[in-house]
VOVO-86709 format. One line per field, with one value per atom (N, C-alpha, C): residue number from 1; atom name; y, x, z; residue in one letter. Coordinates in pm, whole numbers. Example, Ala and Ser with C-alpha at 12.3 -4.5 7.8 and 13.67 -1.06 7.14 Angstrom:
2
seq: 1/1/1/2/2/2
atom: N/CA/C/N/CA/C
y: -569/-450/-330/-225/-106/3
x: 1319/1230/1320/1285/1367/1290
z: 780/780/780/708/714/787
type: A/A/A/S/S/S
END
This chain:
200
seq: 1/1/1/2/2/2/3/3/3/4/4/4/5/5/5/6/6/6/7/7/7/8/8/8/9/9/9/10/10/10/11/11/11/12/12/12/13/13/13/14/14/14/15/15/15/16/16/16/17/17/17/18/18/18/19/19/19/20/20/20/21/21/21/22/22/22/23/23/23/24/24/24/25/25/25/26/26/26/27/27/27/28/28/28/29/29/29/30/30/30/31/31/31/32/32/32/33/33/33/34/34/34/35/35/35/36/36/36/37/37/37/38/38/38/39/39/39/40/40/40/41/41/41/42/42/42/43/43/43/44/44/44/45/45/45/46/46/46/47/47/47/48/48/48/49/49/49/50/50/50/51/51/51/52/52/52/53/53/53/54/54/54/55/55/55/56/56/56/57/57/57/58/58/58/59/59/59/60/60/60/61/61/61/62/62/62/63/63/63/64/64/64/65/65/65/66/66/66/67/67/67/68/68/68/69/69/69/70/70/70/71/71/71/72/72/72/73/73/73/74/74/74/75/75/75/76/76/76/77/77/77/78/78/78/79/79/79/80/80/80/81/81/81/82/82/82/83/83/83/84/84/84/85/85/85/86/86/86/87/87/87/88/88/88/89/89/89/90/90/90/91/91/91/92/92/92/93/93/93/94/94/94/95/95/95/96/96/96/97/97/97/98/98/98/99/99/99/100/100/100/101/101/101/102/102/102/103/103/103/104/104/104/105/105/105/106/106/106/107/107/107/108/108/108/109/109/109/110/110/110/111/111/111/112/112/112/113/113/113/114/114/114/115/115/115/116/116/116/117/117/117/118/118/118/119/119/119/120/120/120/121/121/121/122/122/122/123/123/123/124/124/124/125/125/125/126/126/126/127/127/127/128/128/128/129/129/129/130/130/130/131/131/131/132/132/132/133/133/133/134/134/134/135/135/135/136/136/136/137/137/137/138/138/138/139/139/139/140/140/140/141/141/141/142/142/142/143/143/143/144/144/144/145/145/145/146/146/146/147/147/147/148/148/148/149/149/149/150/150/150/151/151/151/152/152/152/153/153/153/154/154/154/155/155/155/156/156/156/157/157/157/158/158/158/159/159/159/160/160/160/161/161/161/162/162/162/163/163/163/164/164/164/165/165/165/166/166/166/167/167/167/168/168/168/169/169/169/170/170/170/171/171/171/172/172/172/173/173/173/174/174/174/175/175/175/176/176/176/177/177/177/178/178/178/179/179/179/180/180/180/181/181/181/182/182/182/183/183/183/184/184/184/185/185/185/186/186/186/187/187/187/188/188/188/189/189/189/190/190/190/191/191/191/192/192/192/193/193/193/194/194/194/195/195/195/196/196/196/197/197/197/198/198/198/199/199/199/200/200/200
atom: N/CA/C/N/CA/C/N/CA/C/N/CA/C/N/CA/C/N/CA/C/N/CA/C/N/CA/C/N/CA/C/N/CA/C/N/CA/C/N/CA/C/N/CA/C/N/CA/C/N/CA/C/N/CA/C/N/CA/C/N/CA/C/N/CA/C/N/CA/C/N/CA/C/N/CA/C/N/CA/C/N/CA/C/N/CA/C/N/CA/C/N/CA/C/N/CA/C/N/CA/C/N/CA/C/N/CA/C/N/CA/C/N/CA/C/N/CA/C/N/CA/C/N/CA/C/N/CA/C/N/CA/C/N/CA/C/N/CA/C/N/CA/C/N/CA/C/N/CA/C/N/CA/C/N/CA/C/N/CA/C/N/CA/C/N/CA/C/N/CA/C/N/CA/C/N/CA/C/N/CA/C/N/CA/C/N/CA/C/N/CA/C/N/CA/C/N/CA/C/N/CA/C/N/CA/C/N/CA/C/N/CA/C/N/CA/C/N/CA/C/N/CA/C/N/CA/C/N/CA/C/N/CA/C/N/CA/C/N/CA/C/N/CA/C/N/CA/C/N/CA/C/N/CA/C/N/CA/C/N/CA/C/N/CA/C/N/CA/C/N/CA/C/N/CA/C/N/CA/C/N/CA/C/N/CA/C/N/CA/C/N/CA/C/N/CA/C/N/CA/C/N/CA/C/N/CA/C/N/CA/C/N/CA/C/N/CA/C/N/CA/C/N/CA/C/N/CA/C/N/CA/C/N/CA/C/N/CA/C/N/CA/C/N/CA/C/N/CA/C/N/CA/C/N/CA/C/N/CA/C/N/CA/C/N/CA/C/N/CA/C/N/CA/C/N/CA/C/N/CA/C/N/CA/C/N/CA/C/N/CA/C/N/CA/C/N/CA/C/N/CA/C/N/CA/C/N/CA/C/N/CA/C/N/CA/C/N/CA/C/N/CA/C/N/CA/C/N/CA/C/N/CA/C/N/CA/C/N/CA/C/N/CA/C/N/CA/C/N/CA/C/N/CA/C/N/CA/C/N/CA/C/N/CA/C/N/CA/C/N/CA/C/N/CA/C/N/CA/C/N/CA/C/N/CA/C/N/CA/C/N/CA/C/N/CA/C/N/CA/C/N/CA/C/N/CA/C/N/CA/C/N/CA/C/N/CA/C/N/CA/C/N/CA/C/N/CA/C/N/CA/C/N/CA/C/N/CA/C/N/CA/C/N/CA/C/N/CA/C/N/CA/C/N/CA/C/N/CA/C/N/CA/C/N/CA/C/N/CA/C/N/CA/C/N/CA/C/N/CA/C/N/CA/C/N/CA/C/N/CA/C/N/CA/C/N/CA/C/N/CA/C/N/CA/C/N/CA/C/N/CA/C/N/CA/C/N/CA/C/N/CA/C/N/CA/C/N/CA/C/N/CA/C/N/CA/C/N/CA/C/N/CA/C/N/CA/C/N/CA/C/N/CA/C/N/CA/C/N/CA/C/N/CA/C/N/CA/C/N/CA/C/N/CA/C/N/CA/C/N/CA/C/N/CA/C/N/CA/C/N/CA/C/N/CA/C/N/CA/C
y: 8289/8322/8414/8374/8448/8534/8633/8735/8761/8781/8836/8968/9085/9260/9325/9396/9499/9444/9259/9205/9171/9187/9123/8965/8889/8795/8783/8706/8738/8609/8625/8525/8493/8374/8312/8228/8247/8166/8012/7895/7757/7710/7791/7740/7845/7922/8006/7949/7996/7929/8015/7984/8101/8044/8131/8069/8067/7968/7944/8070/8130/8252/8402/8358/8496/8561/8633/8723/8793/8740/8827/8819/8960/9039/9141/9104/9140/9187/9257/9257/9246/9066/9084/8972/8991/8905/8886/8720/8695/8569/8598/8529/8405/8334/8206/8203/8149/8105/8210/8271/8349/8287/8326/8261/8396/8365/8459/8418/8472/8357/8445/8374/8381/8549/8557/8689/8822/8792/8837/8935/9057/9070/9180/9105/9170/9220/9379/9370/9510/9478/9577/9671/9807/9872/9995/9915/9984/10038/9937/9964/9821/9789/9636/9612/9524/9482/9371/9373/9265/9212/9155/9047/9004/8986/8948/8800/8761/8583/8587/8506/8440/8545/8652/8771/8708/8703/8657/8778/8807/8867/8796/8825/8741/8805/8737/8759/8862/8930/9025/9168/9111/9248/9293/9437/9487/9517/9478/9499/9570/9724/9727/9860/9817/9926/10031/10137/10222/10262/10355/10372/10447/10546/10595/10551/10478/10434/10250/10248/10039/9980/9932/9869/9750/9756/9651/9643/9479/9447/9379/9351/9333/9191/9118/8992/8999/8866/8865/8982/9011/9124/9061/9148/9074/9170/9131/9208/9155/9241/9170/9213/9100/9115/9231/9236/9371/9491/9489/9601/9622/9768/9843/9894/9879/9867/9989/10073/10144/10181/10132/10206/10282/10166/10220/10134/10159/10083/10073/9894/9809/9771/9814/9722/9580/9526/9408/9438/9284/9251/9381/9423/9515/9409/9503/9457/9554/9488/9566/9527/9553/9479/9547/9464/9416/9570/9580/9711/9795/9853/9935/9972/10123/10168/10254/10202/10274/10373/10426/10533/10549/10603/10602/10680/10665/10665/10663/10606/10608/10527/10543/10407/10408/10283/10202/10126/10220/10144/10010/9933/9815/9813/9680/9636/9744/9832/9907/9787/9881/9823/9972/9900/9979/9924/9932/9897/9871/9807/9779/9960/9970/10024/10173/10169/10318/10327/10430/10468/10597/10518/10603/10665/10791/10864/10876/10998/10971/11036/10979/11046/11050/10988/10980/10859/10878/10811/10777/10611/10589/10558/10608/10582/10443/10336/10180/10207/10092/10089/10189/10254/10313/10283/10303/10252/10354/10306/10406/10337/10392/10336/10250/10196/10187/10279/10276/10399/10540/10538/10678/10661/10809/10862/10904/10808/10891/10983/11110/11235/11274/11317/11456/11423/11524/11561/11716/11741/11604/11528/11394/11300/11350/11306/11362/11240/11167/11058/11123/11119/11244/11088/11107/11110/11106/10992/11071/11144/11249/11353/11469/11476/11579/11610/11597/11617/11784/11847/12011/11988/11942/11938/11829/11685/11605/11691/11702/11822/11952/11933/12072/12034/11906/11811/11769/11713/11620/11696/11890/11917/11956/11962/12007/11886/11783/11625/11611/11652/11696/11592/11479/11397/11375/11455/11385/11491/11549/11588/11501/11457/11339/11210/11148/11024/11061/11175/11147/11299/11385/11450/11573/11567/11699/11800/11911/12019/12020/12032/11988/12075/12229/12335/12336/12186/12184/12173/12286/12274/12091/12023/11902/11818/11813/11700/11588/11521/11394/11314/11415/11417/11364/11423/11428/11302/11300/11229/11068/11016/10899/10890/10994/10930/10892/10985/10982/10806/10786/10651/10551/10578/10480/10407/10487/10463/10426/10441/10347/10233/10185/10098/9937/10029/10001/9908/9880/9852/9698/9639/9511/9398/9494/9410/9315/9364/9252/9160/9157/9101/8931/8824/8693/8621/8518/8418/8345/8315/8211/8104/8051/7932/7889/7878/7816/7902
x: 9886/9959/10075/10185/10310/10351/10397/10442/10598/10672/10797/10758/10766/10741/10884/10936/11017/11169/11168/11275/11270/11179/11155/11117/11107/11054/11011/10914/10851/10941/10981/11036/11000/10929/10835/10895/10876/10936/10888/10934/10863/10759/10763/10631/10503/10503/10367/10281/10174/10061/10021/10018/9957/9809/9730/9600/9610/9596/9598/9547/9474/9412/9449/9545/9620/9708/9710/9818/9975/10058/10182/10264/10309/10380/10521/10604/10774/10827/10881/10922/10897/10855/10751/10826/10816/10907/10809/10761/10703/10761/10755/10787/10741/10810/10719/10620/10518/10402/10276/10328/10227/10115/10004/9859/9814/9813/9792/9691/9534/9417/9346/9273/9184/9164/9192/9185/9264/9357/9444/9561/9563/9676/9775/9889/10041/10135/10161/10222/10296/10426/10535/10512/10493/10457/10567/10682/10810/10931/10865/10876/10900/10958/10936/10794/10776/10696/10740/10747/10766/10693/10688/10566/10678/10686/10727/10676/10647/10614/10487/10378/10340/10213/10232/10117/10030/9915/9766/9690/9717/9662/9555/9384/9295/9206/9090/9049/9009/9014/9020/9112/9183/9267/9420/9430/9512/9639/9766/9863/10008/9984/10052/10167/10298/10383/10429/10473/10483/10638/10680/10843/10882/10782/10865/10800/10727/10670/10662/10758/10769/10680/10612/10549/10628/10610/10669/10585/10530/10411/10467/10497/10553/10494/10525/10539/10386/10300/10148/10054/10039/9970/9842/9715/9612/9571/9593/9487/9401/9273/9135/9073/8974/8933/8860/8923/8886/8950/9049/9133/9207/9294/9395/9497/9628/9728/9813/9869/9925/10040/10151/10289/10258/10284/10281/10360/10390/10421/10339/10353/10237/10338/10346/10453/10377/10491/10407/10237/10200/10098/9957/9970/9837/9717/9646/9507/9444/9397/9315/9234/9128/9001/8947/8846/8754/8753/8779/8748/8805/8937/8984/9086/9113/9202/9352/9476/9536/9622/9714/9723/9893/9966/10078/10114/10293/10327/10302/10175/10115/10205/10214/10305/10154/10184/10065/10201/10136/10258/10168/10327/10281/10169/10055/9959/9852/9820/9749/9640/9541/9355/9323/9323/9206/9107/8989/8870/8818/8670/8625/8591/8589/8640/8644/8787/8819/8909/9011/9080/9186/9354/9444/9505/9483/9514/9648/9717/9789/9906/9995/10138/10101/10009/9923/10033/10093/10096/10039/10025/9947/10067/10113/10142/10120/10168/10143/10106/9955/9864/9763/9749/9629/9541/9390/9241/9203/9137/9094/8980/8827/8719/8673/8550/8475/8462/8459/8458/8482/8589/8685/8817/8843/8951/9058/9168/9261/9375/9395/9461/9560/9618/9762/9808/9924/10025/9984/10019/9936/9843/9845/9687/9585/9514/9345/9295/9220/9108/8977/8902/8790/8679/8536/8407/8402/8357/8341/8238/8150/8052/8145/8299/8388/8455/8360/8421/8526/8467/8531/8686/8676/8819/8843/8798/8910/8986/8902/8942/9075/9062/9125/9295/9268/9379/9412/9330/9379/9419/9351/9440/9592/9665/9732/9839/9837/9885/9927/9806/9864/9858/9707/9751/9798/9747/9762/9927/9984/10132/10189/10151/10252/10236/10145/10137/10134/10102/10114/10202/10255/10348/10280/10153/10057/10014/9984/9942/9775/9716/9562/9509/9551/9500/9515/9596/9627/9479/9420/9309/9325/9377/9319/9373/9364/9421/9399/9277/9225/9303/9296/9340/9495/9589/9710/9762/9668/9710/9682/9542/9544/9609/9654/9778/9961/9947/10120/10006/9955/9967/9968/9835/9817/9994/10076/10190/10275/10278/10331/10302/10137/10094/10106/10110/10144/10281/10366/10455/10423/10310/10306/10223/10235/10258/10366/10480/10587/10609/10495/10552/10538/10587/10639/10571/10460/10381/10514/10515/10603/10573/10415/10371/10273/10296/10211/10128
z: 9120/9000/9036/8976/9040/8921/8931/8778/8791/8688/8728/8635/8690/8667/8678/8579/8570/8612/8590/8549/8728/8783/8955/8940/9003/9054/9207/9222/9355/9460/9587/9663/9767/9740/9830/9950/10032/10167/10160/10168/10115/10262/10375/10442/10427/10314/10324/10240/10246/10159/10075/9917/9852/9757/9793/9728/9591/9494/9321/9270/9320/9251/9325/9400/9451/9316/9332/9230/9289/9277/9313/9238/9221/9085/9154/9071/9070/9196/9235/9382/9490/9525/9627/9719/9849/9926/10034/10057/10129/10278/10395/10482/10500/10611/10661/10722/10683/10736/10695/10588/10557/10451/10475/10432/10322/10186/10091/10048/10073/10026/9938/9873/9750/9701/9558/9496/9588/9626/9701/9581/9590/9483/9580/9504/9630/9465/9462/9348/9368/9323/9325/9201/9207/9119/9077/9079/9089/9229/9324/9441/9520/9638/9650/9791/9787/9905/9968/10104/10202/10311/10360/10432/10513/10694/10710/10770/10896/10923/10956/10924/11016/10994/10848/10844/10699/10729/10666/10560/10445/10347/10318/10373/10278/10172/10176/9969/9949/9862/9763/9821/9894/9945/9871/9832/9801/9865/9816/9872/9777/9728/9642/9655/9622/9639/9529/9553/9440/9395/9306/9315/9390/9468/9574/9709/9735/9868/9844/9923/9929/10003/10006/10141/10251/10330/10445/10524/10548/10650/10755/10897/10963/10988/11139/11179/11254/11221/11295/11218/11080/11046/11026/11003/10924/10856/10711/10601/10554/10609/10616/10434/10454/10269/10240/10093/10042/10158/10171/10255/10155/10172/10060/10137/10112/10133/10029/10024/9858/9946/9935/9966/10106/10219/10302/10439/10572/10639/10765/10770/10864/10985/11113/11178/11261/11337/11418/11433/11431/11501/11507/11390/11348/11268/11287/11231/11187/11025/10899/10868/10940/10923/10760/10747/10658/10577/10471/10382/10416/10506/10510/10401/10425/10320/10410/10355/10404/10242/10312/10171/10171/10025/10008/10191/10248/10267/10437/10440/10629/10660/10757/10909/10988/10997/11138/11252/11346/11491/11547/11569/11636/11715/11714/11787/11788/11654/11621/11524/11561/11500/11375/11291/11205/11163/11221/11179/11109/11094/10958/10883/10778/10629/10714/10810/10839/10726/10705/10631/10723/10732/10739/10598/10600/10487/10475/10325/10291/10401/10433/10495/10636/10711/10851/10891/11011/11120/11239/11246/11378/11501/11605/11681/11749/11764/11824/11928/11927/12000/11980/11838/11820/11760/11790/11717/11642/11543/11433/11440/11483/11465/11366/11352/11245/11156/11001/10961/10955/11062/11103/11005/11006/10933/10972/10975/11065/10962/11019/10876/10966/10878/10886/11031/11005/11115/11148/11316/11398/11403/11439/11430/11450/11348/11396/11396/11454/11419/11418/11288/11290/11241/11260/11174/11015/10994/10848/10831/10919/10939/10949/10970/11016/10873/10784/10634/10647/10641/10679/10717/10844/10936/10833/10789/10711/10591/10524/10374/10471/10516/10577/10627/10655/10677/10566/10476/10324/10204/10242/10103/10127/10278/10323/10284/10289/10207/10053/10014/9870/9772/9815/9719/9619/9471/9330/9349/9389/9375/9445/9578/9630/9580/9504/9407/9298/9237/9075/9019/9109/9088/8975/9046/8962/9074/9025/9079/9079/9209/9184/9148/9094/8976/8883/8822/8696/8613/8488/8436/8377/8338/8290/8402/8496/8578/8544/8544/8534/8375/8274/8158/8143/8227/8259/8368/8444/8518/8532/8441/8355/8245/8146/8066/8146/8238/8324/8423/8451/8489/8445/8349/8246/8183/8152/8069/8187/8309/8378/8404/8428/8424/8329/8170/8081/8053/8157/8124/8193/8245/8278/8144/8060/7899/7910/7924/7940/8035/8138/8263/8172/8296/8240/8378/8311/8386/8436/8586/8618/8655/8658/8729/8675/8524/8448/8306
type: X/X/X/X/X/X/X/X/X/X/X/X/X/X/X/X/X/X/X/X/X/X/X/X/X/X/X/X/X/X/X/X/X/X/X/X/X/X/X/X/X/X/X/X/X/X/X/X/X/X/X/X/X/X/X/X/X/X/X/X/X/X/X/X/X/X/X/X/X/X/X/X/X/X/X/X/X/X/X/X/X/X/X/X/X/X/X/X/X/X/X/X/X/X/X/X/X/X/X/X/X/X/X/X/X/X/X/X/X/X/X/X/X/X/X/X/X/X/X/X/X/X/X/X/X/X/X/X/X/X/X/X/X/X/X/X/X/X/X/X/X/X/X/X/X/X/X/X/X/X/X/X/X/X/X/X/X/X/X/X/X/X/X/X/X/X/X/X/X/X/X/X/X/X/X/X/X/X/X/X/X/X/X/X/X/X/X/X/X/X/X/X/X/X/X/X/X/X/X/X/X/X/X/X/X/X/X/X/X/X/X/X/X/X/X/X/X/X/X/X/X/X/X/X/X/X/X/X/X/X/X/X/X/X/X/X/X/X/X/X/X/X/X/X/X/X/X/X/X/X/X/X/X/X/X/X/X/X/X/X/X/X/X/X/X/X/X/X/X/X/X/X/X/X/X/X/X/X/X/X/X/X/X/X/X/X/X/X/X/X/X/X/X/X/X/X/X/X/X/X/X/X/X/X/X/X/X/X/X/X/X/X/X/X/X/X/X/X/X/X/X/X/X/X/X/X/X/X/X/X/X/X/X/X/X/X/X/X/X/X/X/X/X/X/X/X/X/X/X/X/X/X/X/X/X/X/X/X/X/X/X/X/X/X/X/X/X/X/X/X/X/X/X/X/X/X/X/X/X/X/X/X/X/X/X/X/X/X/X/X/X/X/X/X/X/X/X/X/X/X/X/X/X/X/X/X/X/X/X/X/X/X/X/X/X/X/X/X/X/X/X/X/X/X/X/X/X/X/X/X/X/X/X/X/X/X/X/X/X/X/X/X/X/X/X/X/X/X/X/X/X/X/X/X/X/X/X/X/X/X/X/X/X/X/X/X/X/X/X/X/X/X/X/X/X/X/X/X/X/X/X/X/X/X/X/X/X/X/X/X/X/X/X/X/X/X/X/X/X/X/X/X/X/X/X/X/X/X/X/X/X/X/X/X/X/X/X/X/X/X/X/X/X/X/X/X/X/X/X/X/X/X/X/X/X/X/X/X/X/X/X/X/X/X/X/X/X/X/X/X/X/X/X/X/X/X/X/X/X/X/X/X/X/X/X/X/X/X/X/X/X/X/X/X/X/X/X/X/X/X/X/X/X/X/X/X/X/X/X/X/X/X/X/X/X/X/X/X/X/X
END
């Protein structure tokens, strides 16, 4: 299912394959030979996303960009199912195995592995040619690849990141956060009321 979002349309390269039940929504630019398979959703969330050749999104994996973090997936990628993707950059020939999460504004360097359901956090760079275990966490500047038993040292790295201020532009002492910060999304969200079925 293809969407046009925020007056985007998505532009599909004519040798990729997109599965009938994939989802891709408004600024989304996909290369040749790319394989978009089943329950697959690729969606510009004010931001654009690009795919470049020959890279394999499969089922149920997330691929979504934001207005201030675009995503760009490079040439030979694999996003393995049920993997998460949020405004971030993938270069050549990486691999995202099965359930991983990556986070607004990480870079993954070329011919880098992230494992099944590790997670590069938010604003983390991997240097190309780096492994992030099974279930490892790779955080902050400088790299850490920690345990998820290394909760202490992760937290110690992750409040220093700053999530809900660097994605949702809140202060994490704000007394109602949660309150504040599902209505400021919600009402962005909100705006794919208007989006426009293009393929049926």
């Amino acid at each position: 299912m293809q969407f046009e979002h925020l007056g985007a349309q998505p532009r599909i390269h004519p040798d990729a394959v997109i599965a009938a039940t994939a989802v891709i929504s408004g600024d989304v630019q996909i290369g040749p030979d790319c394989q978009i398979l089943h329950g697959a959703v690729i969606t510009a969330e004010g931001g654009p996303v690009t795919l470049g050749a020959n890279s394999i999104v499969m089922e149920n994996a997330l691929v979504r960009a934001t207005s201030t973090n675009a995503v760009h997936i490079g040439d030979h990628v694999l996003v393995g199912p049920m993997a998460s993707v949020s405004g971030a950059v993938i270069e050549d020939e990486v691999f995202l195995a099965t359930g991983t999460r990556v986070f607004n504004g990480a870079r993954i360097g070329r011919r880098s592995e992230v494992r099944i359901n590790a997670v590069v956090h938010l604003r983390t760079t991997l240097p190309p040619e780096t492994t992030v275990p099974i279930g490892w966490i790779a955080v902050g500047e400088p790299l850490q690849i920690l345990s998820p038993d290394d909760h202490d040292e992760i937290w110690a790295a992750q409040r220093e990141l700053d999530f809900p201020g660097y994605v949702f532009g809140l202060d994490r002492e704000t007394p109602d956060l949660m309150v504040q910060l599902t209505e400021r999304y919600g009402r962005s969200l909100a705006r794919h009321a208007d989006d426009r079925r293009l393929d049926g």
